[in-house]
Residue frames relative to the residue before (quaternion, step in Angstrom):
aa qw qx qy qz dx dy dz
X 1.0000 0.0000 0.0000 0.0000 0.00 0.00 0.00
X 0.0838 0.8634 -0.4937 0.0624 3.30 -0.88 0.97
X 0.1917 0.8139 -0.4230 -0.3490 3.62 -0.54 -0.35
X 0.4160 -0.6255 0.6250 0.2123 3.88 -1.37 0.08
X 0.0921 -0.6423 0.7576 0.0706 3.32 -1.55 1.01
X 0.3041 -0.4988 0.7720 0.2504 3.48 -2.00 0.40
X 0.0262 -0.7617 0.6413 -0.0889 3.58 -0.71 0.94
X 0.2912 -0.6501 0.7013 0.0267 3.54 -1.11 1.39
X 0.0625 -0.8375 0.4494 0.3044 3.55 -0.93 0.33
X 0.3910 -0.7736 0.3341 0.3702 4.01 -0.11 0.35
X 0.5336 0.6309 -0.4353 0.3574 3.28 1.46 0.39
X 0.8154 0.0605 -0.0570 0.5729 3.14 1.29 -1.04
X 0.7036 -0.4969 0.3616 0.3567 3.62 0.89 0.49
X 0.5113 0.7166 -0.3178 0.3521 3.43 1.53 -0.93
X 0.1149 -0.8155 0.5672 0.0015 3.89 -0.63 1.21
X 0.1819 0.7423 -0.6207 0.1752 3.89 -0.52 1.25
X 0.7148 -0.5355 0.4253 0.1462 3.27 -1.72 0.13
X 0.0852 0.8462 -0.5256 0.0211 3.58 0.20 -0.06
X 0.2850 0.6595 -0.6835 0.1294 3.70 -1.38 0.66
X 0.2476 -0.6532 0.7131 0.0595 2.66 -2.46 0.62
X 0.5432 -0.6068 0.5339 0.2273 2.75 -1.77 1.00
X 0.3568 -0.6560 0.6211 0.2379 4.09 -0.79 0.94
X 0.9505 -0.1102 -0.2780 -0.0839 3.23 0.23 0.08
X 0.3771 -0.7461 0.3980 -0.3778 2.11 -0.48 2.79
X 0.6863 -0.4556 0.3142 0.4719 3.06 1.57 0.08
X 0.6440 0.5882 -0.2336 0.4297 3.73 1.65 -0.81
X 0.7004 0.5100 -0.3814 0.3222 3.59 0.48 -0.05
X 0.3165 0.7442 -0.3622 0.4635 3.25 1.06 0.37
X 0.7213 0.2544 -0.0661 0.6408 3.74 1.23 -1.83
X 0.5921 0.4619 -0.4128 0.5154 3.74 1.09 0.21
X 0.3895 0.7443 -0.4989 0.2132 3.70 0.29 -0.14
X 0.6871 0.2881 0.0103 0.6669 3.47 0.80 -1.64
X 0.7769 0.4218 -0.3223 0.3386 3.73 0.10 0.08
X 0.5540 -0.6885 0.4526 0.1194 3.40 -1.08 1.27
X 0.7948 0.1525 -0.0834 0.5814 3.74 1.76 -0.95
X 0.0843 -0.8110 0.4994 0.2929 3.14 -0.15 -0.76
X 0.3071 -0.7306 0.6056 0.0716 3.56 -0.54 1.28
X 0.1160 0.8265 -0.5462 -0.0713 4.31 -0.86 0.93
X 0.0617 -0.7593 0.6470 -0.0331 3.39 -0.38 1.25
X 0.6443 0.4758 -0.4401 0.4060 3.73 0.39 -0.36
X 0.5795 0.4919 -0.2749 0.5888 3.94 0.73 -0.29
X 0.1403 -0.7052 0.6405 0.2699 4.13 -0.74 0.26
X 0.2177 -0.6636 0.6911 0.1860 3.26 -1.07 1.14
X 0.1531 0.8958 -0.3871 -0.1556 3.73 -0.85 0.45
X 0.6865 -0.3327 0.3722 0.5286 3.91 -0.63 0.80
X 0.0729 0.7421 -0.6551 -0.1217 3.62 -0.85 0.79
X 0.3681 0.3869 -0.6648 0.5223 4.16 0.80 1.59
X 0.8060 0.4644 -0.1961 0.3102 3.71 0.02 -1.70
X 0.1916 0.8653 -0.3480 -0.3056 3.47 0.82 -2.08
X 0.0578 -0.7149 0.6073 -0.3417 2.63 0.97 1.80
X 0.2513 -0.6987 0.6162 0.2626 4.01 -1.11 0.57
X 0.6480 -0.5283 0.5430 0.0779 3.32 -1.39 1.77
X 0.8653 0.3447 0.0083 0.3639 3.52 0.19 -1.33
X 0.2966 0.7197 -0.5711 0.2605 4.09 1.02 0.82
X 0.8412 0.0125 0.0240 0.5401 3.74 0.79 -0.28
X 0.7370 -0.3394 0.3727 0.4502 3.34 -1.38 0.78
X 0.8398 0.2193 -0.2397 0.4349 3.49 -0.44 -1.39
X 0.6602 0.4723 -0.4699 0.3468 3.39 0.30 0.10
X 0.3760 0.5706 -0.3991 0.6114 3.71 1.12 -0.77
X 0.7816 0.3258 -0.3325 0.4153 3.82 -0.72 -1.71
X 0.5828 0.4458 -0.4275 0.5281 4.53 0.50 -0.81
X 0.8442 0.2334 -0.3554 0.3266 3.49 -0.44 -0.55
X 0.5000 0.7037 -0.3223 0.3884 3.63 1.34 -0.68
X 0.0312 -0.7751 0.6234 0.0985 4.45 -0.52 1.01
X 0.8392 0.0234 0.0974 0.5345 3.33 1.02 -0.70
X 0.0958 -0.8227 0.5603 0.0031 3.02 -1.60 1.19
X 0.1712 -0.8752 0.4422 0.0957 3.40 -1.00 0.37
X 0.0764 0.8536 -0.5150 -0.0165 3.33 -0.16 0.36
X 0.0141 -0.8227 0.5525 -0.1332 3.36 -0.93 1.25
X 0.4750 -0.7809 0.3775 0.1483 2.92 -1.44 0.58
């Protein structure tokens, strides 16, 4: 089980891929959920590295796509 974001960043414009392996301890808080939103991990920009992920809405603005699989 995994999921993958396409992530744009709004600092620098910079557009990459990002994913995690579930299990890592994460499927437990994925069970009942449809997305998953990760602020406790730093996702960062790998042009800028600025972190992507300080707050729900900021994660959800920079976030185009998600996947989640199994």
């Amino acid at each position: 089980m995994g999921i993958a974001y396409q992530i744009k960043c709004r600092h620098c414009g910079a557009e990459f891929n990002y994913s995690q392996n579930m299990s890592l301890g994460l499927t437990s808080r994925l069970a009942n959920c449809k997305s998953h939103i990760e602020t406790e991990s730093p996702i960062r920009c790998p042009a800028c590295m600025k972190r992507l992920n300080t707050t729900e809405t900021e994660f959800n603005e920079q976030v185009h796509t998600a996947i989640l699989w199994d």
